[in-house]
C-alpha positions, 0 to 999 in steps of 0.5 A, a space after each residue: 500500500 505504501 508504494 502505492 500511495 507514494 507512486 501517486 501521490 508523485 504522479 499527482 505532485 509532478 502534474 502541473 495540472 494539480 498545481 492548477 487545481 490547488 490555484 484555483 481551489 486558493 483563488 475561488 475563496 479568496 475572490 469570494 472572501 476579499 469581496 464578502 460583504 456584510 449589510 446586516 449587523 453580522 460581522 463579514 467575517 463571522 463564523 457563520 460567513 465562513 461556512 458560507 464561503 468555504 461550505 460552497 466550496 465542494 460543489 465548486 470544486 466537483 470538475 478538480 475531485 472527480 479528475 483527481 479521484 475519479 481517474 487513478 484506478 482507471 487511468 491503468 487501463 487508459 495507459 494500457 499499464 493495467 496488465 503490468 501493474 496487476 503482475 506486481 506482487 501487491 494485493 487488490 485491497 493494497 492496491 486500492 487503498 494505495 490509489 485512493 488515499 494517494 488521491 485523497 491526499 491531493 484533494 485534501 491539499 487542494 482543501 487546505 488551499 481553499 483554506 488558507 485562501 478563505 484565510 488570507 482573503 478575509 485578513 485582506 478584506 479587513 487590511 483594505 478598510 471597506 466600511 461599506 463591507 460590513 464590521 470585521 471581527 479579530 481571527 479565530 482559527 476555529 472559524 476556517 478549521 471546523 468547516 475545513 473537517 466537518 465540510 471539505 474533508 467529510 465531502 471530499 471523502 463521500 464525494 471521493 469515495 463515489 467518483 472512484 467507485 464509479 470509474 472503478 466498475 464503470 470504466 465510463 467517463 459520462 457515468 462520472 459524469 452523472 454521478 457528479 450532477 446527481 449530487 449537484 442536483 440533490 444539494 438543489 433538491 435540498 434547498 427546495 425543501 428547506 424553503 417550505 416548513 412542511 418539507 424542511 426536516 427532509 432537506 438535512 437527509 438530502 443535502 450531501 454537502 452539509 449546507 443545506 444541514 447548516 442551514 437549517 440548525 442556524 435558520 432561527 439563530 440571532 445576529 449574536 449568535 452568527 457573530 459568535 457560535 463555531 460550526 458544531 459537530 451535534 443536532 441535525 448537523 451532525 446527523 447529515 454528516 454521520 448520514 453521509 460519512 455512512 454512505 462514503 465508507 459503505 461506497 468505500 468499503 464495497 470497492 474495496 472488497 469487490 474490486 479484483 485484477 480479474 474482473 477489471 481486465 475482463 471484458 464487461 460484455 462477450 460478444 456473441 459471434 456467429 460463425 457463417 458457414 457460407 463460402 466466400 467468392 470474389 466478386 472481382 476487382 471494382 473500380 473505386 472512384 473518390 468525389 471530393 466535389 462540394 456535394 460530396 464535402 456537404 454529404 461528408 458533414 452531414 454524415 458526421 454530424 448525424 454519427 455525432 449527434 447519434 452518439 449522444 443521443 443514443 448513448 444510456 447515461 444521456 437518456 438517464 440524465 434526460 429522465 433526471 432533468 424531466 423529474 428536476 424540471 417538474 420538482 422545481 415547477 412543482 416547487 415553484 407554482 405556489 403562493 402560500 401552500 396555494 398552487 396556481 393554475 398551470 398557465 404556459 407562461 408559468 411553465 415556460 419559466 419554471 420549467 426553464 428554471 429547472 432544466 436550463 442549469 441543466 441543460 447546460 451542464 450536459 452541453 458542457 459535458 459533452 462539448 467536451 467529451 466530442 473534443 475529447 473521445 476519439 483521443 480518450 478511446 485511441 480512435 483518432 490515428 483512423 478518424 483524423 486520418 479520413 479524407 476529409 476536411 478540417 471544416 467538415 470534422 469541426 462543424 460536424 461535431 458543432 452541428 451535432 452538438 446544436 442538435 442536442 440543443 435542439 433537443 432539449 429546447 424541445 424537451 422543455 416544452 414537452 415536459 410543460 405540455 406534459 406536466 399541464 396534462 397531468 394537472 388537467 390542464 389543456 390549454 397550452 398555448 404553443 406559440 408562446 412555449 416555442 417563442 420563449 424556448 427558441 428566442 430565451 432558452 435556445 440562444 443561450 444553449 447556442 452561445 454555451 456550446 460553442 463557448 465549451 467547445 472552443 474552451 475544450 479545443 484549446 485546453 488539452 485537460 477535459 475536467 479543467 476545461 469543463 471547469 473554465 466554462 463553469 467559472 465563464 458562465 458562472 464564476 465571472 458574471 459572480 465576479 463582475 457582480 462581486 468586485 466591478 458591481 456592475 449588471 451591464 449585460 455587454 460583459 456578463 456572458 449570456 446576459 440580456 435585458 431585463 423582462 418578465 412575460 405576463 397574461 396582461 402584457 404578453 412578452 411585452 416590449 422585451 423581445 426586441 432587446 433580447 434579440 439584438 443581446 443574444 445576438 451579440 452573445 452567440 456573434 462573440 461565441 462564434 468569433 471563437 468557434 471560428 478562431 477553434 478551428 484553427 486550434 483544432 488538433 488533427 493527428 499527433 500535434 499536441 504540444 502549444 508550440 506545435 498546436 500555435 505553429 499549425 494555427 498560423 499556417 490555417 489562419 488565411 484564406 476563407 478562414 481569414 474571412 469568415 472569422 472576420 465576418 463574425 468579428 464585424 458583425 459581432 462589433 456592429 450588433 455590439 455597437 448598436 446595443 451599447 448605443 440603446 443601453 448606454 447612449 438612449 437609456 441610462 446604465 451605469 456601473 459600480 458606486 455610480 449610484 452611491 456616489 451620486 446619492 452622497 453627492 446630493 445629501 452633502 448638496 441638499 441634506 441642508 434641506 431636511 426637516 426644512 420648510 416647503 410648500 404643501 399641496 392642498 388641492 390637485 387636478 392632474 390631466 395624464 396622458 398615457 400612451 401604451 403603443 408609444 410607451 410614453 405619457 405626459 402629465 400636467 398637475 394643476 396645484 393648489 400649494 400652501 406655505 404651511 410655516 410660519 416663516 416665507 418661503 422663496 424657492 421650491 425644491 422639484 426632484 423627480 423620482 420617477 422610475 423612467 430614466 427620460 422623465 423631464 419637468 417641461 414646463 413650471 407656471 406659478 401664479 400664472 408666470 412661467 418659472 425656470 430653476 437656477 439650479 439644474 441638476 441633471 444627474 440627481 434629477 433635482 431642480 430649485 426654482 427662485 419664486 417671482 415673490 415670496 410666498 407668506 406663511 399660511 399663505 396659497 397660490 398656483 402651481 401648474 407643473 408638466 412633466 413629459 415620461 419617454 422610453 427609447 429603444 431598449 433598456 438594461 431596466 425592465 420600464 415597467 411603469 408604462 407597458 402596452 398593456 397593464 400601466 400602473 404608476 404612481 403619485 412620482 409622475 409629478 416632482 417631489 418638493 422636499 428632499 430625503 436621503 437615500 443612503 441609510 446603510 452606515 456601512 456606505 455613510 462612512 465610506 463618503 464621509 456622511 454622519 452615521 445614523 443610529 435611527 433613519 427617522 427623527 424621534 418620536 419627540 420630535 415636534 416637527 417630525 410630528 406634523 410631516 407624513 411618513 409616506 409623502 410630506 409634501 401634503 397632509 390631506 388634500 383634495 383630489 381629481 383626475 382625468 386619464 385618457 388612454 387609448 380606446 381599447 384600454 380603461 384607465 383608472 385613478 382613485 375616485 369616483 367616475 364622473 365622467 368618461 367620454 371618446 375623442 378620436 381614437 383616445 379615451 378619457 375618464 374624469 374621477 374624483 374624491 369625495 374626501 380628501 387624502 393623503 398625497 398618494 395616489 396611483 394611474 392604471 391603463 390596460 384593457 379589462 373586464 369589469 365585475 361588479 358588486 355592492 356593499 351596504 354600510 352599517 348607516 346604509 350607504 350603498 359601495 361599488 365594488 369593482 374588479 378590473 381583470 384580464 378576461 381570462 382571470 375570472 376563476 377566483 373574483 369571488 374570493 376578493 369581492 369577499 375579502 373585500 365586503 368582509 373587511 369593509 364590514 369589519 372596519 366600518 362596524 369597529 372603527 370607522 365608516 368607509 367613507 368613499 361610494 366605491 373600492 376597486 381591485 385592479 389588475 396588473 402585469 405580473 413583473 412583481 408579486 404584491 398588491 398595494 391600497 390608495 385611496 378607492 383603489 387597491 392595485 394587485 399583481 395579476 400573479 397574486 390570486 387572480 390564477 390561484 387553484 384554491 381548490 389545492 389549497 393546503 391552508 388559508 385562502 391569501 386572496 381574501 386574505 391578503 385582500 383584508 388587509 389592503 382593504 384595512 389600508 383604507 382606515 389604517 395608512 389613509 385615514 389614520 397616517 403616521 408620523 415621520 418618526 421611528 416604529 411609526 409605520 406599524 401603525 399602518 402595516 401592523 394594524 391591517 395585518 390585525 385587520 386581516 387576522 381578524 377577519 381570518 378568525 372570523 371565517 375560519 375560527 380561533 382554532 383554524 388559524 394556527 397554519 398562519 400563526 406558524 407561517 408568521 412565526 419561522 418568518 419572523 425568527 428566520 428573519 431576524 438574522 438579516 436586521 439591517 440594523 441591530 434588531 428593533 422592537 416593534 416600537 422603534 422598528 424602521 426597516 424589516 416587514 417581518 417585524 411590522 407583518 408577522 411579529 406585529 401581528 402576532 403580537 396584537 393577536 396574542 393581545 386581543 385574545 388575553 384582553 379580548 377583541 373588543 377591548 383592543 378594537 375600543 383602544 385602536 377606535 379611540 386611537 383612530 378618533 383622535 388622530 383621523 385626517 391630521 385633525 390635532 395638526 400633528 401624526 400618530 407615532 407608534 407611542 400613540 399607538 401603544 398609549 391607547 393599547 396601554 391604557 384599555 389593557 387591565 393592570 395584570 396584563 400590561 406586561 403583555 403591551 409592554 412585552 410586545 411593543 417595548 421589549 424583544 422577547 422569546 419563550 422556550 415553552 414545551 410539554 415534557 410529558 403527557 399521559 391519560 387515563 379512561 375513568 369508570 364514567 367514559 371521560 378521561 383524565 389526562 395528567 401532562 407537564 409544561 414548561 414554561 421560560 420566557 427571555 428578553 434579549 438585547 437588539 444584538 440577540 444577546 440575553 439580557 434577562 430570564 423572567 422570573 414571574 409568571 405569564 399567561 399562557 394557552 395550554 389545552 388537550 386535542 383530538 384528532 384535527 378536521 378540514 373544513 370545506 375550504 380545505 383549511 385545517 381546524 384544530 379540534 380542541 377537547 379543553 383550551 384555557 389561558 393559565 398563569 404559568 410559573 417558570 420552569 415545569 407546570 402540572 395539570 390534570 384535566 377531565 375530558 369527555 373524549 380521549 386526546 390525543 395531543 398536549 400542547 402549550 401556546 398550541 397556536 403558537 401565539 407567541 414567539 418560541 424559536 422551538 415551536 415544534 415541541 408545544 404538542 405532544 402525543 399523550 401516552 395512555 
């Protein structure tokens, strides 16, 4: 074994391939750990970040540990020294052992340069002083070590032990290849499911790597804690690693003791020869006459490219991987066509991209593999002495091979739409649409499959070592796009391979104005590809020229003629569809690279942060006049305003920045008082313009303000433009100028970087009196007076808050005149698509009848019920607690699916087409989330518009936490108490999930400005858990009194959330205060869990049942650090269930035999409860009401 050992670990240590590996395996985590970078509170080099670096590392490193330990047993019979070898007197077992571990000892060198790579890029990172890359910690050896054993060295051993074990028995270099994405495809697998509560506990089995494991031990784990805690060998951690290592050593040891000299030599199949009796007569000499007419070379190629192409497809591994990418790409579209536990129909524009997402990486990896393999083969199997020697061309065995290789494009282009066809029939589904699959895959899909081959191909013609040259195109198509991304913090898709403009396809607005970019991007890209597919060719290695000096003298001499000229061509037609893109990208539309914006945003805060916080006009009446164009995509605005200094000081300029999200969006005309007006202050680059007032305007004083803004697109755009669309226009109040200026950067980190104060807290204090009188959403009014008029074209409806007063046709524009009938906050929206209306009515309480109107795509009317009930719930709720709905109408409009929310303005709530409209909720698992959802933009109404808070720290609970209360409500409403758990449990992982990625030290939810999961789903659970100990109706006194007392800015100043709290505060009885204090003040986690549960039948058919409890709750600092464990005690929900029911909707109900709120002691709680059916669960806070990071242990099964 020794001798063994040694003998390869020589050969390996005299490869200059090996030193390569090492390089890159140092390189790879030293890129990755010099440009790590950190916008939360965790440091950049905490324990955790390193595992995230170096954990990674064994996928990336598959291509170097399969070419090192999936090749020493075979590369005796490649090198025909196998027989030799075999006559030593060394045994099997010695044999392997010697091989493997000589190899092993390679990859674990390759490891330690991983290592000290990650070492030395983290110590650079700190030595360069980025702030705006995150806080560095001091070194900690532990930090690079414990991932070196638990991560690198378990996977290389598993991952070792299967490569070597493949091409031991198998002798068959795709079989490899397949095991290498079988593994790649599990850790993708994995990852699917520990994105979903029910499946997360499968994805530690499944993950080889160990990653998805970290994950899943570390998913609730607190900011401190990935500061401070190092990789530890226990939990589910250490069972995924004991579970693999398992694995390994049986692979291991199953080689070890099958492998034998005799059966590696021996054939793996007998042909079977038939012996022909019949005797054999000359036929006489024939004339053999040679064609070498082009007819003869297009026959040639053809022929060739039919034997390659046939060799692929043919070959099993191939058809293996096909059936592989087939389960792949209905997993992850299985995976992915889901909202909440909610599958949506199966449109084709959801196939043709979530069957795109699945197969695509994968298709590419088989294009790769195999680009390489038809370089490669005839030199791997000592066939090319015949093969190059055949009378043929260079031009026809080159092409040939790339022909081929475009028909296994071909063919899975076409597998991605059949796999879609296949899975909407499944799911019956039939309306398939196959214009828009072969158009996606053909213009999307199949360019980048194109330019991917042909990359691969030139790449493996030049590089004579097969794993390195699948490993450059992997760091091309992958690695480099990460590093621009990473280190040059560009997204210009001019230099990340394969890259085009942005898009998204949609039922409202089809594949839109996207197309078109998309064309002329991987035109460009496929025209760069053939530019080297061409130059490949004078590479291209025919006959026994295989050294760089040899190979460069052969390319000089084929570099003329045609292949001067068609290389030429590619090259001028490359730099013209290149020239041509830059100039839409760059010169029409606006793409910069780097800190540009950064740069530009602290440029303007050291210029204008003198305007914050100071006076400026306010808008108290607006009639705006839009304009949109969807065929021309462009619109224009004119904004008739009525203005008021509302200080008590004059005012003689007025600030304007447009916001709006087109790139060409100009203020073409400003009238005040009737005199046109121009700004003494242009700034073009931030869009902010000052314009001198002829006369000062007076404190309390008004006047007129008519502002036109003009919105263009050009040619095609690195952004997606979603603003204007040919159909589905939805924007917002920003098509008019903002008149007070706020800072954009918040993050510290980059604050510091260009010199700007450091901020502790993003909005003023809550005493801040000045503060107190500015919106928190737009302070450039405090309620105003509204109307508009839209027009659009005549096959579109255009739409604003308000009510319709009128709407009338000129030519081929229409025009639509809407009004409010109480005034409101300064944010309002315009949408333009072509709809179909449904039409219902709500009565309020006082008996005033409410519109409700539901603008939609004619094909989305499967779930329009579902908001109109959402809609009248919520309405009913609100009304009937609060306040009444004080408009005659409410509108949920449609549109196009480029990102999946829906927002509420005043009368109209717009709703991503993505969001509800397509949902199968006859498949729900849990909640319906469009009434859901619709609820709690319905509660905006009251919540956000006519209560609005204040400018001020934690104000914005006030709108985001109280509608998502509303919502809960209403929920509680239709389903009951116990029907909710699913959405408590859903809210909870969320939030503890979250908690990691605080972009500043975590906020209580008082003081929280940034982190939905703390207004959304820690607000809401706390105000549930509120409303059930002090009762709902309690709760809803203190927010009506709450909304009285600050509706429509009635005491001249906005709520903040210490409002809030005092009117929670003072309706809540004195022994349950803490519980107001806890929520809203105070960062708090309960450990509760029932210890033991047993019962019992009594002589009277009840049963008695005895269980434990125990019960811990802690307070914790904003780091995540414990501060406190409470020592008093809290009221807590225990009870005792039977077996849980579904209701019609399909949502589950818990079935309670005994439920009761108990003053629980810390530490264990005993009860005996009598029932008059048998439980089968115990449970404490079973609804998971409040936030304990091990929910899963609340329930346990009684023992009888």
């Amino acid at each position: 074994m020794k001798e063994i050992f040694l003998f390869e670990l020589k050969y390996r240590l005299r490869r200059p391939a090996t030193y390569i590996y090492i390089f890159i395996m140092f390189l790879m985590p030293f890129l990755l750990a010099v440009f790590e970078k950190s916008v939360t509170a965790q440091y950049t080099n905490s324990p955790d970040a390193i595992v995230g670096v170096l954990g990674g590392m064994s996928i990336l490193a598959l291509f170097f540990y399969a070419a090192i330990m999936g090749v020493p047993v075979f590369r005796d019979e490649e090198h025909r020294t196998a027989e030799t070898y075999f006559t030593y007197p060394v045994s099997e077992k010695n044999y392997i052992l010697g091989r493997f571990w000589g190899s092993f000892a390679i990859v674990t060198l390759m490891n330690l340069g991983a290592v000290v790579g990650a070492m030395i890029g983290f110590g650079l990172g700190a030595f360069l002083d980025r702030p705006d890359y995150g806080t560095y910690t001091d070194f900690n050896f532990w930090s690079y070590f414990l991932p070196f054993v638990y991560l690198l060295t378990f996977n290389a051993f598993f991952i070792g032990s299967l490569f070597f074990s493949l091409m031991t028995f198998f002798k068959r270099m795709p079989v490899l290849y397949l095991g290498g994405i079988v593994l790649f495809l599990a850790t993708i697998i994995s990852g699917e499911l520990l994105s979903s509560l029910d499946t997360e506990w499968l994805s530690v089995y499944v993950d080889p790597f160990g990653n998805r494991a970290y994950g899943y031990i570390t998913k609730y784990w607190s900011v401190n804690e990935l500061n401070t805690t190092q990789l530890s060998f226990s939990g589910k951690f250490m069972l995924n690693r004991l579970f693999w290592l398992g694995i390994a050593l049986v692979i291991f040891l199953f080689t070890l003791f099958k492998f034998s000299y005799k059966g590696f030599l021996a054939s793996k199949k007998k042909k079977s020869v038939k012996e022909d009796k019949a005797i054999y007569e000359p036929s006489g000499i024939s004339a053999i006459a040679q064609s070498f007419t082009k007819k003869a070379q297009w026959g040639n190629l053809w022929s060739l490219s039919k034997i390659e192409f046939l060799s692929i497809v043919k070959e099993s591994v191939f058809l293996v991987l096909i059936v592989i990418g087939i389960l792949i790409a209905s997993f992850v579209a299985y995976q992915s066509n889901q909202i909440y536990g909610t599958p949506s129909l199966p449109l084709t524009r959801y196939m043709v991209a979530q069957i795109a997402g699945g197969i695509s990486l994968f298709s590419v990896i088989i294009l790769i593999i195999y680009a390489g393999e038809a370089v490669h083969r005839t030199r791997k199997n000592k066939t090319f002495e015949f093969y190059d020697a055949l009378p043929v061309s260079n031009n026809t065995l080159y092409l040939s091979k790339i022909i081929s290789l475009v028909g296994v494009a071909v063919v899975l282009t076409l597998l991605g739409i059949l796999v879609g066809i296949i899975y909407q029939t499944v799911n019956g589904y039939f309306r398939y649409e196959l214009g828009m699959y072969f158009t996606y895959n053909f213009a999307k899909i199949f360019p980048a499959y194109l330019m991917t081959l042909l990359l691969a191909f030139f790449i493996h013609v030049l590089v004579n070592n097969k794993f390195l040259g699948h490993f450059i195109v992997i760091a091309i198509y992958i690695g480099l796009p990460l590093l621009l991304s990473l280190a040059f913090k560009t997204n210009n898709p001019l230099l990340i391979f394969s890259d085009t403009t942005g898009s998204f396809l949609s039922d409202l607005n089809g594949f839109g104005h996207y197309l078109y970019g998309e064309f002329w991007l991987n035109l460009y890209w496929v025209l760069f590809t053939c530019v080297f597919a061409a130059i490949g060719k004078i590479f291209w290695n025919r006959g026994f020229f295989s050294s760089a000096k040899e190979r460069l003298k052969l390319a000089k001499s084929r570099f003329k003629g045609s292949t001067v000229a068609y290389t030429l061509f590619f090259l001028l037609a490359f730099v013209s569809v290149a020239a041509y893109s830059y100039y839409n990208i760059k010169v029409l539309n606006q793409l910069e690279d780097g800190d540009y914006g950064e740069r530009v945003n602290a440029d303007a805060e050291k210029a204008y942060g003198k305007y914050i916080g100071k006076p400026h006009i306010q808008v108290i009446d607006l009639k705006a006049n839009i304009d949109i164009y969807p065929e021309e995509r462009k619109a224009d605005a004119q904004g008739i305003f009525k203005i008021i200094n509302p200080s008590d000081q004059p005012i003689d300029t007025v600030l304007m920045e447009i916001k709006f999200p087109i790139a060409d969006t100009k203020i073409s005309k400003v009238v005040y008082n009737g005199t046109e007006i121009k700004p003494f202050l242009n700034d073009s680059v931030y869009r902010l313009f000052i314009y001198k007032l002829p006369k000062p305007l007076q404190a309390k004083d008004t006047a007129n303000l008519v502002i036109e803004t003009k919105v263009r697109t050009h040619g095609f755009s690195n952004d997606t433009e979603t603003a204007i669309l040919g159909n589905g226009t939805f924007f917002r109040d920003a098509i008019f100028p903002t008149f007070h200026y706020d800072r954009a950067l918040s993050d510290n980190g980059v604050r510091k970087k260009y010199g700007l104060e450091e901020l502790d807290f993003l909005f003023p204090p809550r005493t801040d009196s000045l503060a107190l009188k500015r919106n928190l959403f737009n302070e450039d009014a405090d309620y105003m007076n509204f109307e508009a008029t839209v027009s659009t074209s005549s096959d579109q409806i255009a739409i604003a808050p308000g009510t319709l007063i009128k709407k009338w046709n000129e030519g081929d524009r229409s025009y639509y005149n809407y009004k409010l009938e109480d005034k409101t906050d300064y944010f309002f929206n315009f949408v333009s698509a072509k709809y179909e209306v449904k039409k219902d009515k709500w009565t309020a309480p006082s008996g005033k009848k409410v519109d409700i109107e539901i603008y939609h795509h004619p094909e989305h009317n499967k779930n329009l019920d579902y908001f109109i009930k959402g809609i009248k719930i919520s309405l009913d709720y609100n009304s009937k607690n609060y306040m009444e709905y004080p408009y005659s109408v409410i509108r949920i409009i449609e549109f196009p699916a480029y990102s999946n929310f829906a927002q509420s303005f005043a009368t109209t709530i717009p709703y991503s087409e993505d969001f509800g409209f397509v949902a199968d909720f006859s498949k729900a698992e849990d909640y319906n989330y469009a009434f859901r959802v619709t609820s709690h933009e319905v509660a905006h109404q009251w919540w956000g518009h006519i209560v609005t808070p204040s400018k001020t720290s934690g104000a914005n609970i006030i709108s985001e936490t109280l509608a998502e209360y509303v919502s809960l409500m209403t929920m509680k409403q239709e389903y009951g108490e116990h029907g909710i758990k699913s959405f408590l449990k859903n809210s909870l992982d969320e939030y503890l999930s979250s908690r990691q990625f605080s972009f500043k030290p975590e906020r209580s939810l008082i003081d929280v400005e940034t982190g939905q999961y703390i207004w959304y789903e820690k607000g809401s659970m706390i105000m549930y858990d509120l409303q059930d100990v002090i009762g709902e109706a309690t709760v809803n006194k203190g927010l009506r009194n709450f909304l009285n007392e600050f509706k429509y800015f009635k005491k001249g100043y906005y709520a903040s959330s210490e409002d809030l709290y005092k009117a929670l505060y003072e309706v809540t009885p004195d022994s349950l205060k803490y519980k107001v204090d806890d929520g809203f003040k105070e960062i708090v986690l309960y450990e509760n869990r029932v210890m033991d549960a047993k019962t019992k039948a009594l002589d009277n058919n009840k049963w008695e049942t005895t269980f434990t409890v125990n019960s811990k709750k802690i307070y914790y600092d904003d780091s995540g650090k414990e501060k406190l464990v409470d020592d008093k005690k809290n009221l807590v929900d225990i009870g005792l269930f039977g077996e849980d029911v579904t209701n019609e909707d399909g949502v589950t109900i818990k079935n309670p035999l005994s439920m009761d709120l108990k003053w629980l002691s810390p530490g264990d709680n005993t009860f005996t409860i009598i029932t008059d059916e048998k439980p089968l669960k115990a449970g404490i806070d079973p609804y998971n009401k409040l936030i304990d990071r091990n929910s899963d242990d609340n329930l346990k099964a009684i023992e009888e």
